[in-house]
N, C-alpha and C positions, 0 to 999 in steps of 0.2 A: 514885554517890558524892555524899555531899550536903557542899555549901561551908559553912564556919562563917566566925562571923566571929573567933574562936579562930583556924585557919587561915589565911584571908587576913592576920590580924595577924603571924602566923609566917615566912607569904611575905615579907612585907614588909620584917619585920626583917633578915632572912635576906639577901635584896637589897641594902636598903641597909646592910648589914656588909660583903657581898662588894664597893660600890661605893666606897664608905672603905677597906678593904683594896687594892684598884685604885688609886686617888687617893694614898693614902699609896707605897703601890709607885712610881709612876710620879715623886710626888716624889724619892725615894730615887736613884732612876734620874738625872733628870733632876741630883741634888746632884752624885752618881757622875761623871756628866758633867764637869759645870760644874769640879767639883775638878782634872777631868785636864785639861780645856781649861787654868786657871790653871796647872797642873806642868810642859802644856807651854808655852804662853807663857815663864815664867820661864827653863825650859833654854833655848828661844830665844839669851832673855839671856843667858841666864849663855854661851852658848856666842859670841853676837854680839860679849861684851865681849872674849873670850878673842880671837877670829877680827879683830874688825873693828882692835880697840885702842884703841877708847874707850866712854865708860858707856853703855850703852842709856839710862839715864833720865837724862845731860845734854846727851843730842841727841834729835832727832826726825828722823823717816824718813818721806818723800812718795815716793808710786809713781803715775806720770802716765803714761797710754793717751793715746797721739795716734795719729791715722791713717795715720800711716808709721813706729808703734815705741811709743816712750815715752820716763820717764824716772824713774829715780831720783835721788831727793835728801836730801842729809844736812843738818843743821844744828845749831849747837852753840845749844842755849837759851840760854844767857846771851851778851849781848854780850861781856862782859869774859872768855872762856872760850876766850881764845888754845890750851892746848893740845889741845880738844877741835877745835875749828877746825884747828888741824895735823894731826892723825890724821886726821880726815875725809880732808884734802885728799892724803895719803900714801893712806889706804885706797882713794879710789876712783880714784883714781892710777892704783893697781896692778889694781883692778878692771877697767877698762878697759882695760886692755893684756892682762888673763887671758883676760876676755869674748872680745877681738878672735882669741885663739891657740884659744877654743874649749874653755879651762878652766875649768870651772864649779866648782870644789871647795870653793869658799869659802861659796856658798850651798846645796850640800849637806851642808858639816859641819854649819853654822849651824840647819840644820833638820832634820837626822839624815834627810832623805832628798832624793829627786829631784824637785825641784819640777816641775812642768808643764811642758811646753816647749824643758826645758832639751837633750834629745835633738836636736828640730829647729833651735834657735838653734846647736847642736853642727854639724849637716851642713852648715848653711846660713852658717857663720861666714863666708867668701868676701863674704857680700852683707848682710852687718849693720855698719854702721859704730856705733861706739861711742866719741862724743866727750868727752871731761873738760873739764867748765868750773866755776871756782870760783866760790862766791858770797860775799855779804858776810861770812857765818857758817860754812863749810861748800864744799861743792862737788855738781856732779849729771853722771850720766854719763845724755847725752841719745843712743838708741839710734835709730836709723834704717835703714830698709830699702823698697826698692823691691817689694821678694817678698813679696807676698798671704798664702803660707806659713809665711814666718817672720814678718811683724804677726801673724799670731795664732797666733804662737809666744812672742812676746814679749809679746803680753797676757795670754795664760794664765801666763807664769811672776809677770809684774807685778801679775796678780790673786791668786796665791797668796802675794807676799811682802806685799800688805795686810791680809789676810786672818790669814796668821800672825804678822804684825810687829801688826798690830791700831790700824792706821794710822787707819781712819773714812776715806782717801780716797776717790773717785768709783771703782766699779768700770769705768764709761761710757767711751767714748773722744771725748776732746775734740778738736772736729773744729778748734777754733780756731787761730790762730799758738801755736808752740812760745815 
């Protein structure tokens, strides 16, 4: 068989079409993506505003790893934003009194499934203390536990509400004072 350079011109073309083809596919893909990432985020919301009782975009949501638990925390962005501030401090109120009985429902409607964890913080609810304390804006229910089992039961669920709340907080467990 003898090589032209007819030929090798042909391969080459050939090549790089199928690798622009590729490249555009994998963009496609990757938009595909990105689209349903944002559809789900937004349900998120729309279901957080429905569940929690106040706007997801005029509070913000902290999820803190510490090495006996963690913590979640609410806050109303604006100073002057008294009744996002009340709801907070109702919603995680009632949070922590669901957490301690071992009701999780709230952060399962909120995310149409079973976050991480949420099975062993269930068994283990006996040996999770779940404290309410308000803050200036807001409130955080600070979770503690002496059981090896349920801390990394309680970081996997606190790593998946960052993750789908799209918090940017530290996935790391902060070894410092609570």
């Amino acid at each position: 068989m003898r090589i032209t350079l007819k030929w090798v011109t042909s391969l080459f073309i050939i090549i790089m079409m199928s690798q622009i083809a590729n490249a555009q596919s994998q963009s496609l893909q990757q938009h595909d993506h990105s689209q349903g990432e944002n559809k789900r985020y937004e349900q998120v919301n729309e279901r957080g505003d429905h569940t929690m009782g106040f706007s997801q975009t005029k509070t913000t949501h902290h999820f803190r790893l510490k090495d006996d638990g963690g913590a979640i925390e609410v806050t109303a962005i604006s100073d002057d934003d008294a009744a996002s501030r009340d709801q907070i401090r109702r919603h995680l109120k009632h949070i922590a009194q669901m957490f301690s009985e071992g009701d999780f429902s709230a952060p399962m409607f909120i995310h149409a499934q079973t976050p991480p964890g949420v099975e062993t913080m269930k068994r283990s609810k006996a040996e999770i203390k779940y404290q309410y304390e308000e803050t200036d804006r807001g409130a955080r229910v600070r979770i503690t536990t002496a059981n090896a089992e349920a801390v990394k039961a309680v970081h996997e669920f606190l790593r998946f509400q960052i993750q789908d709340h799209r918090t940017g907080d530290s996935t790391e467990v902060d070894k410092g004072q609570s």
